[in-house]
Backbone as JSON, one array per atom type, in Angstrom:
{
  "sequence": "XXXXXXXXXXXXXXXXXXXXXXXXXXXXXXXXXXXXXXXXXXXXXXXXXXXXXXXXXXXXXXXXXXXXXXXXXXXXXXXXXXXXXXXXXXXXXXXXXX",
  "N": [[61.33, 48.28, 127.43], [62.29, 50.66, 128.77], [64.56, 49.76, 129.07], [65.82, 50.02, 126.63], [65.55, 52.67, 125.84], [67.41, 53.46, 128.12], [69.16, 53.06, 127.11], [69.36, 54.05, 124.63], [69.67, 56.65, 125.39], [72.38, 56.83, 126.79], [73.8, 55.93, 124.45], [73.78, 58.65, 123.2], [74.68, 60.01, 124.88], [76.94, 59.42, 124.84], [77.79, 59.92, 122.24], [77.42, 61.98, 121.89], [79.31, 63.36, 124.12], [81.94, 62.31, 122.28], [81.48, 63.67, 120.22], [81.97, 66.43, 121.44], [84.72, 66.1, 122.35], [85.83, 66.08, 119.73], [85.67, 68.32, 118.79], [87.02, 70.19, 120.79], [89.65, 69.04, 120.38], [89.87, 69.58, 117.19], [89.61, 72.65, 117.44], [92.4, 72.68, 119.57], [94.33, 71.86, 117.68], [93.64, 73.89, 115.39], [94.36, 75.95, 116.59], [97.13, 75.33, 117.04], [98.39, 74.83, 114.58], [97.87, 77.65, 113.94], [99.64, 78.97, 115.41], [102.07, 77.54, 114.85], [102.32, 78.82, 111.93], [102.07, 81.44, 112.96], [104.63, 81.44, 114.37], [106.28, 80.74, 112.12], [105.7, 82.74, 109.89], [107.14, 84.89, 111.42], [109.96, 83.43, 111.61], [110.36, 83.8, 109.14], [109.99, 86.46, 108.38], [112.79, 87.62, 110.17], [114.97, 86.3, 108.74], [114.59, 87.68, 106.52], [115.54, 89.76, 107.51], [117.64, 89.38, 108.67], [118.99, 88.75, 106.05], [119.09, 90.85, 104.4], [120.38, 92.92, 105.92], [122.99, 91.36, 106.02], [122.86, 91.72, 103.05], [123.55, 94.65, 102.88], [125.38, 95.17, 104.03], [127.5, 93.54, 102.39], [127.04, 95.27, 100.21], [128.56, 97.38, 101.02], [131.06, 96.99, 101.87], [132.29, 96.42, 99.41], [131.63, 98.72, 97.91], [133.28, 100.23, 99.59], [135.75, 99.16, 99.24], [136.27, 99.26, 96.3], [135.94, 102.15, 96.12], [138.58, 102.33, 97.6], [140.32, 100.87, 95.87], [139.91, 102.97, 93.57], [141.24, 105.15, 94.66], [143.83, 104.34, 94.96], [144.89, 104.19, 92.38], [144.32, 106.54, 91.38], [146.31, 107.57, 92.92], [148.57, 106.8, 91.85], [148.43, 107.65, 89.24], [148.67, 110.03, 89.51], [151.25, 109.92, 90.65], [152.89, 109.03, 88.07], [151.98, 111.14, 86.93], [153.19, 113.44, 88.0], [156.2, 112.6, 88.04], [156.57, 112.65, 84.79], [155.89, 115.02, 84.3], [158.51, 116.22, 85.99], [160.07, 115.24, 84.44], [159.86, 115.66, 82.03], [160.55, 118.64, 82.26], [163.4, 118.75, 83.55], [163.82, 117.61, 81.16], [163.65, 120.3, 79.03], [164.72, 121.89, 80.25], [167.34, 120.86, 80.04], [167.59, 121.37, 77.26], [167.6, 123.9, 76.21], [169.48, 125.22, 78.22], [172.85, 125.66, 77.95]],
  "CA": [[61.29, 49.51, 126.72], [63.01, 51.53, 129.75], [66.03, 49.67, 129.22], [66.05, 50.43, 125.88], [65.34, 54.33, 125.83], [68.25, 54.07, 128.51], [70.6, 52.76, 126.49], [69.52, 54.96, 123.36], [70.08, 57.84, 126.07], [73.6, 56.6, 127.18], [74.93, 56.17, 123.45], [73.32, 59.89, 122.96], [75.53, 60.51, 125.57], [78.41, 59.12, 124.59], [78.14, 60.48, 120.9], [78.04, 64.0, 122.51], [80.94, 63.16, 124.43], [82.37, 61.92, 121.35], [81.41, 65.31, 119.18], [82.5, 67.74, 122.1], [85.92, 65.97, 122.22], [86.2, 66.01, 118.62], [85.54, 69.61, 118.72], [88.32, 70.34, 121.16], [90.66, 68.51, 119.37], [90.01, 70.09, 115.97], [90.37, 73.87, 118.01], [93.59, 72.14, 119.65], [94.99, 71.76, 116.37], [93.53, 75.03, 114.77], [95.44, 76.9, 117.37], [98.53, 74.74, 117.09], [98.32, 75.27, 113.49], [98.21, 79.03, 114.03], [101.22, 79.15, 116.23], [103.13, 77.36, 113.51], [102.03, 79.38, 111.37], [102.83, 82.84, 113.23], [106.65, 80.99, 114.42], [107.0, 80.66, 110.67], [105.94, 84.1, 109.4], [108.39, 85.21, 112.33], [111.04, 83.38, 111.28], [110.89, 84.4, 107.73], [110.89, 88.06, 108.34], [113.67, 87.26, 110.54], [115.58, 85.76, 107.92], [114.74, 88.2, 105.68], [115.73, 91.23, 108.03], [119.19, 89.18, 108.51], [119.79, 88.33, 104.8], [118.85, 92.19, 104.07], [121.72, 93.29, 106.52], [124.07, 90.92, 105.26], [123.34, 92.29, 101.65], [123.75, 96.0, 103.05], [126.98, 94.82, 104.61], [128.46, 93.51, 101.42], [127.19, 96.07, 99.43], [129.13, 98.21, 102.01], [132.41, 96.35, 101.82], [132.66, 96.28, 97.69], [132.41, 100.37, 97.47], [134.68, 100.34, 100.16], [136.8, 97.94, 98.23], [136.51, 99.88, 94.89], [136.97, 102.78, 96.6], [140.55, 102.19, 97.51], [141.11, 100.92, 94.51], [140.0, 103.9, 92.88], [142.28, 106.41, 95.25], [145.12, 104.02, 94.63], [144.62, 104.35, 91.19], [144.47, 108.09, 91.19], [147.34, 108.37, 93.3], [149.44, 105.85, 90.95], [148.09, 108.09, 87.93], [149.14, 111.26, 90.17], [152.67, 109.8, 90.38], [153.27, 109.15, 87.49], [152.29, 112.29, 86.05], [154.64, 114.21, 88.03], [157.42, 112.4, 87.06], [156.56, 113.13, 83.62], [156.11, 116.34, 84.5], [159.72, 116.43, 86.4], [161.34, 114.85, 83.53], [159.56, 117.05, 81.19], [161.18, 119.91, 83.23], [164.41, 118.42, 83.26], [164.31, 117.81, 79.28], [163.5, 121.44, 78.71], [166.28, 122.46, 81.2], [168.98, 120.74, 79.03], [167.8, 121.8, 75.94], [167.56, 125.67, 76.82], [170.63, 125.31, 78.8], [173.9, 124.53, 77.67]],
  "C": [[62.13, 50.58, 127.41], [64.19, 51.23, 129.06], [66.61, 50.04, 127.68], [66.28, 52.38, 125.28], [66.38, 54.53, 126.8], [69.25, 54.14, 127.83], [70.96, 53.38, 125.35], [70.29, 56.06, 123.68], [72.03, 57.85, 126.52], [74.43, 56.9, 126.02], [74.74, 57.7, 123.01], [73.98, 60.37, 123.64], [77.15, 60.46, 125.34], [79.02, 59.59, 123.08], [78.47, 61.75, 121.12], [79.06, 64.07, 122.94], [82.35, 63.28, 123.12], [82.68, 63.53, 120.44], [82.11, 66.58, 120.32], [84.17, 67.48, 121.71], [86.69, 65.92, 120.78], [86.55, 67.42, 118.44], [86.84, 70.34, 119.56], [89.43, 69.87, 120.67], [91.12, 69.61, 118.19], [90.45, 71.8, 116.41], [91.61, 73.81, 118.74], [94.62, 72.37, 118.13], [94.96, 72.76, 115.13], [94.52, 76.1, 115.39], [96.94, 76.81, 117.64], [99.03, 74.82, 115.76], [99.11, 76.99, 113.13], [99.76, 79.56, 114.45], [101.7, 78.83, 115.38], [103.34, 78.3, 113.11], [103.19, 81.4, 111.37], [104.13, 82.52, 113.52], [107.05, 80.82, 113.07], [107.0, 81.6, 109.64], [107.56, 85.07, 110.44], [109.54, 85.01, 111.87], [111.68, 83.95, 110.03], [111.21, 85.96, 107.51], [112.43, 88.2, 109.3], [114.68, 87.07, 109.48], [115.89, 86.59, 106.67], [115.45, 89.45, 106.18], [117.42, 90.61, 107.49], [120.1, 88.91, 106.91], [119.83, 89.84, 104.26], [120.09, 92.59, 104.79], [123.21, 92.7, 106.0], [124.52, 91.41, 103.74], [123.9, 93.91, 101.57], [125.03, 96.09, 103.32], [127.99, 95.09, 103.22], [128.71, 94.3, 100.42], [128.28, 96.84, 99.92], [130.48, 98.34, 101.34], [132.68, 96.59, 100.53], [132.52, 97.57, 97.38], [133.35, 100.71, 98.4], [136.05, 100.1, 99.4], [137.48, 98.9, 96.66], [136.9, 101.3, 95.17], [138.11, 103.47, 96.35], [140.69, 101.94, 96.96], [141.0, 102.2, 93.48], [141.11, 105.36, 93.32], [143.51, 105.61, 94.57], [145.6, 104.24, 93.26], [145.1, 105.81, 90.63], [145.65, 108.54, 91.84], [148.23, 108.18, 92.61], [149.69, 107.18, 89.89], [148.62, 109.56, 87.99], [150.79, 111.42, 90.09], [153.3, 110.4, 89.57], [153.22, 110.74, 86.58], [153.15, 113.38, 86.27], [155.64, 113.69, 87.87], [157.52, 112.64, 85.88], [156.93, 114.84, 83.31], [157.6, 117.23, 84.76], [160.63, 116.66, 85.31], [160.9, 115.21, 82.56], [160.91, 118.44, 81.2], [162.98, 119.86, 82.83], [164.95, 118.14, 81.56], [164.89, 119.15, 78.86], [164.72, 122.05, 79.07], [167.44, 121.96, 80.01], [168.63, 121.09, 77.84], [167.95, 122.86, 75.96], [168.86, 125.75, 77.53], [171.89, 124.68, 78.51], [174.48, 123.82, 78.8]]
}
């Protein structure tokens, strides 16, 4: 009967064993979980800061872009109108003037 009540006591021992180390495990893996977790919220605001900069960038670059095309535009449009203007000038001149 001893040897029996030891041996109940031993596997009672060894199931506890069993359940503690289960238990560490499963908080092992809750906390390894977590970490993921927070390295992968991390990265995504990361990712999002840098794709946000990149879009601020290009926005940047394309009114830059348009821009100069719009001065060039206006200066083109500037040109030409004083030459019109010139050769306006110059019409007037020879008709008024013999």
């Amino acid at each position: 009967m001893s040897e029996l009540a030891s041996r109940e006591a031993a596997l009672d021992a060894q199931i506890e064993a069993a359940r503690e180390e289960a238990r560490r495990e499963v908080e092992a893996a809750e906390a390894e979980a977590a970490r993921i977790l927070a390295e992968a919220q991390a990265r995504t605001q990361a990712m999002q800061a840098e794709h946000e900069r990149q879009l601020q960038a290009e926005t940047q670059r394309i009114r830059e872009e348009a821009r100069a095309q719009a001065e060039e535009g206006t200066q083109a449009t500037r040109q030409r109108a004083q030459s019109r203007v010139q050769q306006a000038a110059e019409h007037i001149l020879r008709a008024v003037l013999p």
